[in-house]
C-alpha positions in Angstrom: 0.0 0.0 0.0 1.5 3.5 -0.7 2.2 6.2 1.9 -0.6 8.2 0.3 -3.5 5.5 0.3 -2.0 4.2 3.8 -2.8 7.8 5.2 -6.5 7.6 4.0 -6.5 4.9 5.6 -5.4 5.8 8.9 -7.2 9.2 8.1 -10.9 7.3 7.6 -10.1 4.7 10.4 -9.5 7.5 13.5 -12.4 10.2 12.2 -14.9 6.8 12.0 -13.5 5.6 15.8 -14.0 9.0 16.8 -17.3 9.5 15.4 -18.6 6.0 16.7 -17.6 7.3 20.1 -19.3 10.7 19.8 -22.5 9.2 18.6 -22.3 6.6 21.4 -21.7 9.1 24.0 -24.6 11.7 22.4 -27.1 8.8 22.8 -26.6 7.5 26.0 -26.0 10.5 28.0 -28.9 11.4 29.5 -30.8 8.2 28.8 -28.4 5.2 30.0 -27.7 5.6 33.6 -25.3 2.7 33.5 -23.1 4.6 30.6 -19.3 4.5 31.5 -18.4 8.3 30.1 -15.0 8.2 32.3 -13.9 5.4 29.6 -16.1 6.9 26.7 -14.0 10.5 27.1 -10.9 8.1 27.3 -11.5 6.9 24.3 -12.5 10.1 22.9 -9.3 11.4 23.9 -7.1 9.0 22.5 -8.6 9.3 18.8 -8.7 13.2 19.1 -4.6 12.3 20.1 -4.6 10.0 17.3 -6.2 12.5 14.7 -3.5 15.4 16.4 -0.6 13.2 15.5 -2.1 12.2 11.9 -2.2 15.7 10.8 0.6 17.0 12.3 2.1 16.2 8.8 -1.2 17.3 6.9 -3.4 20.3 7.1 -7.5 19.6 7.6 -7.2 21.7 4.5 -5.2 19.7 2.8 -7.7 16.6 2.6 -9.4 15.1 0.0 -12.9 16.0 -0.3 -14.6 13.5 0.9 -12.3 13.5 4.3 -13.1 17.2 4.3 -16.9 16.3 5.0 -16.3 13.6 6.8 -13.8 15.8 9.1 -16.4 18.1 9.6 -19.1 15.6 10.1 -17.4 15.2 13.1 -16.7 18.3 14.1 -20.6 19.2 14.2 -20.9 15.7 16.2 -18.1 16.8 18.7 -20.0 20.5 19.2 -23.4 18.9 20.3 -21.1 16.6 22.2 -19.7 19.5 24.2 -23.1 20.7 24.6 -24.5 17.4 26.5 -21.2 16.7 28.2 -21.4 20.3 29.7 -24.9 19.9 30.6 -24.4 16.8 31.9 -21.9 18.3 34.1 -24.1 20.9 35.6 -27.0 18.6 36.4 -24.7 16.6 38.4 -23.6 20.2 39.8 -27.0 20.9 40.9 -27.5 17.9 42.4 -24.1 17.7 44.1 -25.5 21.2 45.9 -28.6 20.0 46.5 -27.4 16.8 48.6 -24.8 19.1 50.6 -27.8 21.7 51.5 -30.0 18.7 52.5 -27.1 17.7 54.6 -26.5 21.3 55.7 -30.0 21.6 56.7 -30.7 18.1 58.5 -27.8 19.2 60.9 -28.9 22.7 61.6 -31.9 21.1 63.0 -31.5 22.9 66.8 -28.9 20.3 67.7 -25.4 20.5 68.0 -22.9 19.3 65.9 -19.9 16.9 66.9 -17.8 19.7 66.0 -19.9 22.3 67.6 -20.1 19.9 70.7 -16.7 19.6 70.9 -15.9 23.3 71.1 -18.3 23.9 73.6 -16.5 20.6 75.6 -13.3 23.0 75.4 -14.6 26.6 76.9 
């Protein structure tokens, strides 16, 4: 196989791992509760890695066409990824603060503290 037809290869294979990935990741975030997205965004990071190092000797605009649209295929996939991934983020924010007020609240029920208790045990 020539250099040239090698790197299409290579070029095709890491965009279509990638894009499996995003879709993957799009789908079940949000719906699949059991979705591993600590080994989805390793993944994810590897092939955007593997994509750096590909074209580190060839310019996105330097492909041929049809690796053009495919790149950017991709690149609309990875933008509504970012959108989900960061909203996904702030639910688990919000619920993060909503479990330490419940917590905050449940101990500022009139009683003491152990750490209030034990500063009170020292005046």
């Amino acid at each position: 196989m020539s250099d040239l037809n090698s790197n299409d290869h290579r070029i095709v294979g890491v965009l279509s791992r990638l894009e499996a990935v995003v879709d993957a990741e799009n789908a079940a975030i949000g719906n699949d509760p059991k979705f591993d997205l600590d080994r989805s965004n390793s993944i994810k990071s590897r092939c955007l890695y593997d994509m750096t190092m590909l074209f580190s000797s060839k310019r996105p605009l330097d492909l041929d066409p049809e690796h053009k649209v495919h790149l950017e295929t991709v690149k609309s996939k990875l933008q509504i990824n970012n959108t989900k991934v960061k909203a996904h983020m702030e639910a688990v924010r919000d619920i993060a603060d909503m479990i330490k007020e419940t917590v905050a609240a449940a101990e500022a029920d009139g009683t003491y503290s152990e750490a209030q208790f034990r500063a009170t045990e020292l005046s």
